[in-house]
One Martini backbone bead per residue (centre of mass of N, CA, C, O) as a GRO file, in nm:
protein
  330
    1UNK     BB    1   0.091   0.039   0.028
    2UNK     BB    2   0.094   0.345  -0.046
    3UNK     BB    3   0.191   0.647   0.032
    4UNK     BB    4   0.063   0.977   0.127
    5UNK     BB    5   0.077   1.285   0.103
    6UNK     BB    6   0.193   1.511   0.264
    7UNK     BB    7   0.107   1.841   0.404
    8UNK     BB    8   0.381   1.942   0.317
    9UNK     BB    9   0.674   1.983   0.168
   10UNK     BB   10   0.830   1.962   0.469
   11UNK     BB   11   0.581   1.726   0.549
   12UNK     BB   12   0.376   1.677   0.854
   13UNK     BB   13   0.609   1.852   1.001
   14UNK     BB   14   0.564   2.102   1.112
   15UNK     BB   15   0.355   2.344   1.131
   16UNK     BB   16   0.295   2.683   0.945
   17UNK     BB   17   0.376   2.861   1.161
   18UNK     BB   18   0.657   2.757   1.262
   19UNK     BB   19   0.814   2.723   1.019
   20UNK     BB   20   0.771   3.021   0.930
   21UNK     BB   21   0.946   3.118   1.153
   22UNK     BB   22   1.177   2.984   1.085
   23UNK     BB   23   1.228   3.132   0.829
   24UNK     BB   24   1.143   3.451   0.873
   25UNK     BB   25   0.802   3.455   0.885
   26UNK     BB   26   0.458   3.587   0.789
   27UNK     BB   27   0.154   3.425   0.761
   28UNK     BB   28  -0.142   3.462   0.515
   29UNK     BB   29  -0.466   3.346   0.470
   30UNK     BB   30  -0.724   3.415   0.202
   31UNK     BB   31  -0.989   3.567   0.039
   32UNK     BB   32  -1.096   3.693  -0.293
   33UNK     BB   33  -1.339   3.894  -0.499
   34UNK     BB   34  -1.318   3.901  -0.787
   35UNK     BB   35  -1.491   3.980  -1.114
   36UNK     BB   36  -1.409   3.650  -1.141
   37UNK     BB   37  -1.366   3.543  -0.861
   38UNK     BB   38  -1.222   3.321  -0.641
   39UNK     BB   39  -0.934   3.406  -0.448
   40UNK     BB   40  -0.651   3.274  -0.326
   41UNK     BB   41  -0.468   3.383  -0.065
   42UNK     BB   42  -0.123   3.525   0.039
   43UNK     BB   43   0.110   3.659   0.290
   44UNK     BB   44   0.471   3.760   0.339
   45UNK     BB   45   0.704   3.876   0.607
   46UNK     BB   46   0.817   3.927   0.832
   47UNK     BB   47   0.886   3.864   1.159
   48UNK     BB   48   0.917   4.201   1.222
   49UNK     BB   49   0.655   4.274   1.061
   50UNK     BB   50   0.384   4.468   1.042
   51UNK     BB   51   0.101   4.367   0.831
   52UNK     BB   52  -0.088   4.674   0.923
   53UNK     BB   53   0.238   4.858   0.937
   54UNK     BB   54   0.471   4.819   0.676
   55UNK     BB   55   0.594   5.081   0.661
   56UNK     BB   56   0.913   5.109   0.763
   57UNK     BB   57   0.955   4.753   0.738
   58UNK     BB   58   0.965   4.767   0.473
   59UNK     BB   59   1.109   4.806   0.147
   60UNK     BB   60   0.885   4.631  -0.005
   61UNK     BB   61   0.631   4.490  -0.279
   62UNK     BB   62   0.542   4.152  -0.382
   63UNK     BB   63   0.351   4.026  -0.669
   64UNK     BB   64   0.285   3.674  -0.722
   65UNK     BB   65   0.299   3.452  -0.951
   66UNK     BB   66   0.235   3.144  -1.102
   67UNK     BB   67   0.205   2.852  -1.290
   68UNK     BB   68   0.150   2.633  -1.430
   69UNK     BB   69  -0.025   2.369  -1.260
   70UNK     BB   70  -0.027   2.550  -0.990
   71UNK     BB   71   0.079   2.738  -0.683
   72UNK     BB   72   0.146   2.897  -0.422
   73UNK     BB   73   0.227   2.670  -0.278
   74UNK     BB   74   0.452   2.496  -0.204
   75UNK     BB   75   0.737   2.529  -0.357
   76UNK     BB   76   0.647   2.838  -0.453
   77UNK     BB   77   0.693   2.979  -0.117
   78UNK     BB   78   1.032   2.997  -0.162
   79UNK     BB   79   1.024   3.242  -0.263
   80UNK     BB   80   0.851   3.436  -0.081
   81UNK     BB   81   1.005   3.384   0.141
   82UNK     BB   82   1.286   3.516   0.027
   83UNK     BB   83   1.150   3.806   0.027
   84UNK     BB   84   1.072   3.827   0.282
   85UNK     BB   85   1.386   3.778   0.437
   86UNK     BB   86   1.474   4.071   0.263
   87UNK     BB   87   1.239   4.257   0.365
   88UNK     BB   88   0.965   4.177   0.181
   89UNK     BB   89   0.634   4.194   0.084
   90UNK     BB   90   0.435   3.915   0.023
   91UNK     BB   91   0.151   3.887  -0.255
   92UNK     BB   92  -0.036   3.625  -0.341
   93UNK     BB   93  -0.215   3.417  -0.597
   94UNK     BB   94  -0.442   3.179  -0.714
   95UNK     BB   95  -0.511   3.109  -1.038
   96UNK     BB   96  -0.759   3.074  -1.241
   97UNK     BB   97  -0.768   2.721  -1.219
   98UNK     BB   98  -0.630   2.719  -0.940
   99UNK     BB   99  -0.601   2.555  -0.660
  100UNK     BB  100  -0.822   2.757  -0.419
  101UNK     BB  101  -0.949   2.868  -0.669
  102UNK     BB  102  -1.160   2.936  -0.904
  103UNK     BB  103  -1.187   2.727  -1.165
  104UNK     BB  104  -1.132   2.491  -1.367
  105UNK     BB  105  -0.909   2.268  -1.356
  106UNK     BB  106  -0.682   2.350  -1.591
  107UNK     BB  107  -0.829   2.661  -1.705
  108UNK     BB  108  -0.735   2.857  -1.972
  109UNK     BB  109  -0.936   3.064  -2.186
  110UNK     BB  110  -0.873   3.356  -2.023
  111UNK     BB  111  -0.595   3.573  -1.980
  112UNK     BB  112  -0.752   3.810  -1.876
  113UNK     BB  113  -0.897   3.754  -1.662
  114UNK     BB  114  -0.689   3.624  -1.485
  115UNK     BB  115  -0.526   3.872  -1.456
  116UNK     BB  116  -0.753   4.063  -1.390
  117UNK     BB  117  -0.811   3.911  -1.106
  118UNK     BB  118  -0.535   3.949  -0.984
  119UNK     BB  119  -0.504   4.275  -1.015
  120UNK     BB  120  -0.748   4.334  -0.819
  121UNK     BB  121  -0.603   4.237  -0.580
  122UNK     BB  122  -0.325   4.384  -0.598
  123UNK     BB  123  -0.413   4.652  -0.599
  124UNK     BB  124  -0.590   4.654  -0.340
  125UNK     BB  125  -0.320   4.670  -0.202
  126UNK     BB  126  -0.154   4.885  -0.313
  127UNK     BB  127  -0.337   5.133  -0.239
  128UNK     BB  128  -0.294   5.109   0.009
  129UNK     BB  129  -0.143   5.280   0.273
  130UNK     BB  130   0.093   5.091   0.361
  131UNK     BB  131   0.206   5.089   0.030
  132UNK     BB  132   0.187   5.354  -0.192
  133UNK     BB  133   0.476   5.456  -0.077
  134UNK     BB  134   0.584   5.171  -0.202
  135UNK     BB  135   0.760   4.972  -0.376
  136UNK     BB  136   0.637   4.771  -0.671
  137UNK     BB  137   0.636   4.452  -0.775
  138UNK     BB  138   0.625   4.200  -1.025
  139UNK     BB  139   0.568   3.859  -1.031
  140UNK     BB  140   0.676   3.590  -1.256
  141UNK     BB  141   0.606   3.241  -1.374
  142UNK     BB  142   0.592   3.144  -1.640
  143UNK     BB  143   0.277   3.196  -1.684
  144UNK     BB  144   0.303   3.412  -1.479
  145UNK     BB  145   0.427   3.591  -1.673
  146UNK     BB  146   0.222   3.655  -1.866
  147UNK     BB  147   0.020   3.758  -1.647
  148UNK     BB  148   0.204   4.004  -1.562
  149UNK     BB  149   0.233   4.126  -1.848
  150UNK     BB  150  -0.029   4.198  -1.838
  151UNK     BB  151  -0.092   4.353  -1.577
  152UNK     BB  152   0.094   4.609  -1.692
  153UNK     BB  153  -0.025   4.682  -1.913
  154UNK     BB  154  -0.319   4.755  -1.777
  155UNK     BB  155  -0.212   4.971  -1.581
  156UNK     BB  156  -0.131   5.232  -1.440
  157UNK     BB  157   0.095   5.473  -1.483
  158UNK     BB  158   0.307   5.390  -1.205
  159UNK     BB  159   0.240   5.160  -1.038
  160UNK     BB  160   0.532   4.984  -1.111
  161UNK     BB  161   0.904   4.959  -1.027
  162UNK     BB  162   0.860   4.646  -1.158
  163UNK     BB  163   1.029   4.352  -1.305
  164UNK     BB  164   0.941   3.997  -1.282
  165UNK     BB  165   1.097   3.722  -1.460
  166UNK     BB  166   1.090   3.372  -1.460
  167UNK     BB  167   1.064   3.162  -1.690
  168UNK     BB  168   0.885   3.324  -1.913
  169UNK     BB  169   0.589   3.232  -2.163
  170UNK     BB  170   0.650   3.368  -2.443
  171UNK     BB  171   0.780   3.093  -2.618
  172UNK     BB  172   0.703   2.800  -2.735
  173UNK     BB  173   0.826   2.550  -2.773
  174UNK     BB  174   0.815   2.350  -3.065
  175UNK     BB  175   0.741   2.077  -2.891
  176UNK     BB  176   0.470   2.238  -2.772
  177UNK     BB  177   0.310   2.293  -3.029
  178UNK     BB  178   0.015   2.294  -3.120
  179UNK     BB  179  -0.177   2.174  -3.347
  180UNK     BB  180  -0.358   2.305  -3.572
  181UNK     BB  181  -0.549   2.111  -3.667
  182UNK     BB  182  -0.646   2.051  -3.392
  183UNK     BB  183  -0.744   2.326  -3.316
  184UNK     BB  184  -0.932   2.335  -3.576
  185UNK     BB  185  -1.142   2.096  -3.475
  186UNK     BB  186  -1.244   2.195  -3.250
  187UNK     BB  187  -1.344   2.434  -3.294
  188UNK     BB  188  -1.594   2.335  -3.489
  189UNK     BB  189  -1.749   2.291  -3.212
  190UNK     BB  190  -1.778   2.551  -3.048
  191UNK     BB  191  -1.646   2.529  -2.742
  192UNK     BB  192  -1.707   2.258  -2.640
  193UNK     BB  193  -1.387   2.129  -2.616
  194UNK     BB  194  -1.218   2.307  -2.455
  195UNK     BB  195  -1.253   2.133  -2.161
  196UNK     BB  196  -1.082   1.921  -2.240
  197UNK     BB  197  -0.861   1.622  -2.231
  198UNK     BB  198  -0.709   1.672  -2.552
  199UNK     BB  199  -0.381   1.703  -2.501
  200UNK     BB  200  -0.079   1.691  -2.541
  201UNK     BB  201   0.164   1.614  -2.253
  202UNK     BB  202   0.504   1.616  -2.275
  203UNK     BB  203   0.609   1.644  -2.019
  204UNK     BB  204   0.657   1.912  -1.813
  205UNK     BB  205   0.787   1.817  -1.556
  206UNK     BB  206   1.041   1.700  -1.661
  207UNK     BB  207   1.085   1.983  -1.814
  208UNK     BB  208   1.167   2.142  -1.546
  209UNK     BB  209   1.304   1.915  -1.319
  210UNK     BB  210   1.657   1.859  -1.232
  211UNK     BB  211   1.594   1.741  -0.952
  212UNK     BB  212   1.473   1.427  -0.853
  213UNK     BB  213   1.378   1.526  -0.530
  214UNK     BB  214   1.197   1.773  -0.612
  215UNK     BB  215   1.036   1.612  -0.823
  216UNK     BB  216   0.870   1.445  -0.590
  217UNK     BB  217   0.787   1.692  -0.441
  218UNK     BB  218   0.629   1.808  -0.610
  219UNK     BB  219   0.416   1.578  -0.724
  220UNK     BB  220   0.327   1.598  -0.429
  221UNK     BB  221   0.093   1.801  -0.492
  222UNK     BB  222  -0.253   1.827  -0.453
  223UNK     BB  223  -0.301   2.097  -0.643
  224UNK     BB  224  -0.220   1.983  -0.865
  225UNK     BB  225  -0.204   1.979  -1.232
  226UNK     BB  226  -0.237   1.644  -1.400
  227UNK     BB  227  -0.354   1.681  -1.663
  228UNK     BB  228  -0.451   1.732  -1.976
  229UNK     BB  229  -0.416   1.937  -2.189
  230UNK     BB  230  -0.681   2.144  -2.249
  231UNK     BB  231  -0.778   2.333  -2.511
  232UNK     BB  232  -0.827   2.595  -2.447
  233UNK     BB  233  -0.580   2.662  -2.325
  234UNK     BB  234  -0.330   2.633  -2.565
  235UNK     BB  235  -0.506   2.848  -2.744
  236UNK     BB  236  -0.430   3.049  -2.531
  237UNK     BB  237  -0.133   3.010  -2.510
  238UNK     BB  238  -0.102   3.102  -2.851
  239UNK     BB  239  -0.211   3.357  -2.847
  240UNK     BB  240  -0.084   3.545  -2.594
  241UNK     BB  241   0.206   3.505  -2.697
  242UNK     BB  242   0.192   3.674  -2.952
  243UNK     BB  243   0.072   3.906  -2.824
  244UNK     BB  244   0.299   4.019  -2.647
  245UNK     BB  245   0.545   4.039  -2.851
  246UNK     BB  246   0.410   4.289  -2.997
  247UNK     BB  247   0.419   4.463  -2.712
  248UNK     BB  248   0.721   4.465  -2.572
  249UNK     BB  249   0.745   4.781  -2.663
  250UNK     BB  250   0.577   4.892  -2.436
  251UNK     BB  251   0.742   4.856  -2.229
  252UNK     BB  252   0.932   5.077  -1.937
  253UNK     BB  253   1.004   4.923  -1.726
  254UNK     BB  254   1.172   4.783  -1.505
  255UNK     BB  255   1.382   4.512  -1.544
  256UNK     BB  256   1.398   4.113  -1.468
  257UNK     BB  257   1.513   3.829  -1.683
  258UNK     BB  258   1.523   3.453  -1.610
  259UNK     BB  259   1.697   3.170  -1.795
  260UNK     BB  260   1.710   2.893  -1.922
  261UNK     BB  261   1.886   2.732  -2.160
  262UNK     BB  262   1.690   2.421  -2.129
  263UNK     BB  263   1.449   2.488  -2.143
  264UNK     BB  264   1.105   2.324  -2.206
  265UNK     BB  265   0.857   2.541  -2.142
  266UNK     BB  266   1.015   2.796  -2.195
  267UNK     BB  267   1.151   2.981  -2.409
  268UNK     BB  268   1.427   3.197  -2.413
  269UNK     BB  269   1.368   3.370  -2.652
  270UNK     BB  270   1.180   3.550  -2.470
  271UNK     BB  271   1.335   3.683  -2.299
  272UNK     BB  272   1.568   3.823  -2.531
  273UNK     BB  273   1.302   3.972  -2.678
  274UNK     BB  274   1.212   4.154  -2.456
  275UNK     BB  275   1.545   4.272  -2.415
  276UNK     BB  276   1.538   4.411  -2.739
  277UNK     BB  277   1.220   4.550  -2.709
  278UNK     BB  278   1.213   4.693  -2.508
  279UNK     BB  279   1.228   5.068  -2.381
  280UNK     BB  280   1.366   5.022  -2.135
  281UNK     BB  281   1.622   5.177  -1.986
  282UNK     BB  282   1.612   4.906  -1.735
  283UNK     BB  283   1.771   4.603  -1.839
  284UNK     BB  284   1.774   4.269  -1.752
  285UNK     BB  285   1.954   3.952  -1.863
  286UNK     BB  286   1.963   3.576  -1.752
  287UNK     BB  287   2.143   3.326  -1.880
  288UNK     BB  288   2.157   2.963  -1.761
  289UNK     BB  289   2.354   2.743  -1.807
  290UNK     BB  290   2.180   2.416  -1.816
  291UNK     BB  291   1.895   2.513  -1.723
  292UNK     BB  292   1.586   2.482  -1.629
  293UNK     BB  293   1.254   2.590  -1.545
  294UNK     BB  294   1.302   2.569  -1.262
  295UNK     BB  295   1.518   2.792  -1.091
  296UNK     BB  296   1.439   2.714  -0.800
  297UNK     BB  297   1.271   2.432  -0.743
  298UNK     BB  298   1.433   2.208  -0.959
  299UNK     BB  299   1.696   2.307  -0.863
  300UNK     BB  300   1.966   2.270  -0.696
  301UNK     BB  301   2.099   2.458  -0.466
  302UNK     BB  302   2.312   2.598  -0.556
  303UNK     BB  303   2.125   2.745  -0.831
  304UNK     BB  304   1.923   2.876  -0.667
  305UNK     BB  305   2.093   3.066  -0.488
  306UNK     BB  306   2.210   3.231  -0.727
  307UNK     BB  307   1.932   3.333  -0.841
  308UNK     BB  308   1.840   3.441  -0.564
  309UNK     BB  309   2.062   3.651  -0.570
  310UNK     BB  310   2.053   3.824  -0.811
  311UNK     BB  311   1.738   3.903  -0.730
  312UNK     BB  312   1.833   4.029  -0.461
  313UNK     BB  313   2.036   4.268  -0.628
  314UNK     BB  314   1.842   4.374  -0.776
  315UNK     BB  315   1.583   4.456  -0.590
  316UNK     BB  316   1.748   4.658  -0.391
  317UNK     BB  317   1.883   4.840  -0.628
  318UNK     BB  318   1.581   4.946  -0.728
  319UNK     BB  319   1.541   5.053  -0.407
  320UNK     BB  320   1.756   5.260  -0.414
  321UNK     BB  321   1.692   5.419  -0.706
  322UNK     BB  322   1.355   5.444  -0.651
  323UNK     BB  323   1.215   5.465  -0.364
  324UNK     BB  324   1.229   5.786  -0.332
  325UNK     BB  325   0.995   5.838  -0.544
  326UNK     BB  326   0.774   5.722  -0.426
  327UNK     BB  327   0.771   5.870  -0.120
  328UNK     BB  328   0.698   6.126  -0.297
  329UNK     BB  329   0.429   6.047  -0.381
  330UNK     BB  330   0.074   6.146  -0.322
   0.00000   0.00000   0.00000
């Protein structure tokens, strides 16, 4: 009879308030009602930061996405402690139908409205009194980077402080490039289609988790989407990225985006181009020789230490420059 998946990706104790005070930070979790549906959140601070009066215990404030069939939660919420740690409140949103918020598990027909209910909780939390006058960045992993930066596009200018993207899905490598005739034999169901499991699955997690020990814990997250890619989700995902491509010259936030070289669910391409083609004054690139695409969660820990060494160098480094600003806005 084989083992059940442990209650928490550090195994089934101690419980996630001790936990987290080992980490040095202090967790909340809770549900926000976006236009789109309910979203699971939680927020990471310091664990001498009060979270209702956050303005001068913390640098900034940093708002997370996660990837495909992920959550905040499971080993996803190791940046979130990180950037606790470093001294940043940080605030997660399960996106609508992953995890514990609303929409068909592992459906994304409409990345529009994705980013746009998290949107809503991300700026909700932005505008409050507490955070109004800290730096504020957006930070994406993987298809949650895609989902950053239509957020981004959306929001009013000098919203964000900043962009960070981990491995960010802005262009399909090609061997996961759903068949044009697949798709369009679908379509002709005229939407019937959409929430299938009826797309090649190519082995997703095996191409992003270089680390064996790694991907048996990811593996075992109880919330993750298991099933074949949906058909909604891959033509939406053909469709976004497209999309977004063509905007990259709208950038002008300062950014940084780092991807492996070996990357298999997000080509590498995406983040070079959207660094050649942004008009941001300010924009940093870091391509990992031989690194797969879960630059933190599925790396040694060696490797990740790296990556999350440069991403603290980089966002310390633009609440340097740029901190001044904001506490001067009205």
């Amino acid at each position: 009879m084989g083992s059940s998946a442990p209650r928490y990706f550090w195994g089934d104790s101690p419980e996630e308030e001790e936990y987290y005070a080992s980490q040095g930070v202090r967790n909340r979790q809770s549900y926000f009602e976006s236009p789109h549906g309910r979203l699971f959140t939680q927020s990471f601070h310091p664990l001498d930061a009060d979270a209702d009066a956050v303005a001068g215990a913390v640098k900034g404030v940093v708002f997370m996405s996660h990837g495909y069939g992920s959550d905040s939660g499971w080993m996803f919420q190791k940046i979130a402690m990180a950037y606790a740690s470093w001294g940043y409140a940080v605030y997660c949103a399960d996106l609508l139908g992953h995890g514990r918020s609303d929409g068909l598990h592992g459906y994304v027909g409409d990345m529009e409205k994705v980013a746009a209910a998290s949107l809503s909780f991300f700026l909700s939390v932005r505008r409050a009194d507490a955070h109004a006058r800290l730096p504020a960045f957006l930070f994406g992993e993987s298809m949650g980077g895609a989902a950053t930066l239509l957020m981004y596009l959306r929001s009013p200018p000098g919203t964000w402080t900043g962009l960070i993207f981990s491995a960010p899905l802005f262009v399909i490598p090609a061997d996961m490039v759903p068949s044009r005739l697949r798709l369009f034999v679908f379509g002709l169901l005229f939407g019937a289609a959409d929430t299938w499991q009826a797309m090649p699955e190519n082995k997703v997690v095996a191409k992003a988790i270089k680390d064996p020990d790694r991907l048996r814990v990811i593996a075992s997250n109880p919330r993750r989407y298991t099933g074949p890619p949906r058909v909604g989700t891959m033509r939406e995902l053909v469709r976004v990225t497209a999309y977004l491509q063509e905007r990259f010259g709208e950038v002008t936030a300062p950014f940084l985006t780092v991807h492996g070289t070996e990357d298999g669910c997000a080509a590498a391409e995406g983040s070079t181009m959207l660094y050649e083609r942004a008009k941001s004054d300010d924009k940093s690139l870091i391509l990992y020789e031989g690194m797969y695409h879960s630059l933190i969660q599925g790396e040694p820990e060696e490797n990740s230490r790296r990556v999350l060494h440069d991403m603290r160098a980089w966002i310390d480094e633009r609440v340097r420059r740029y901190g001044g600003q904001e506490a001067a806005r009205d």
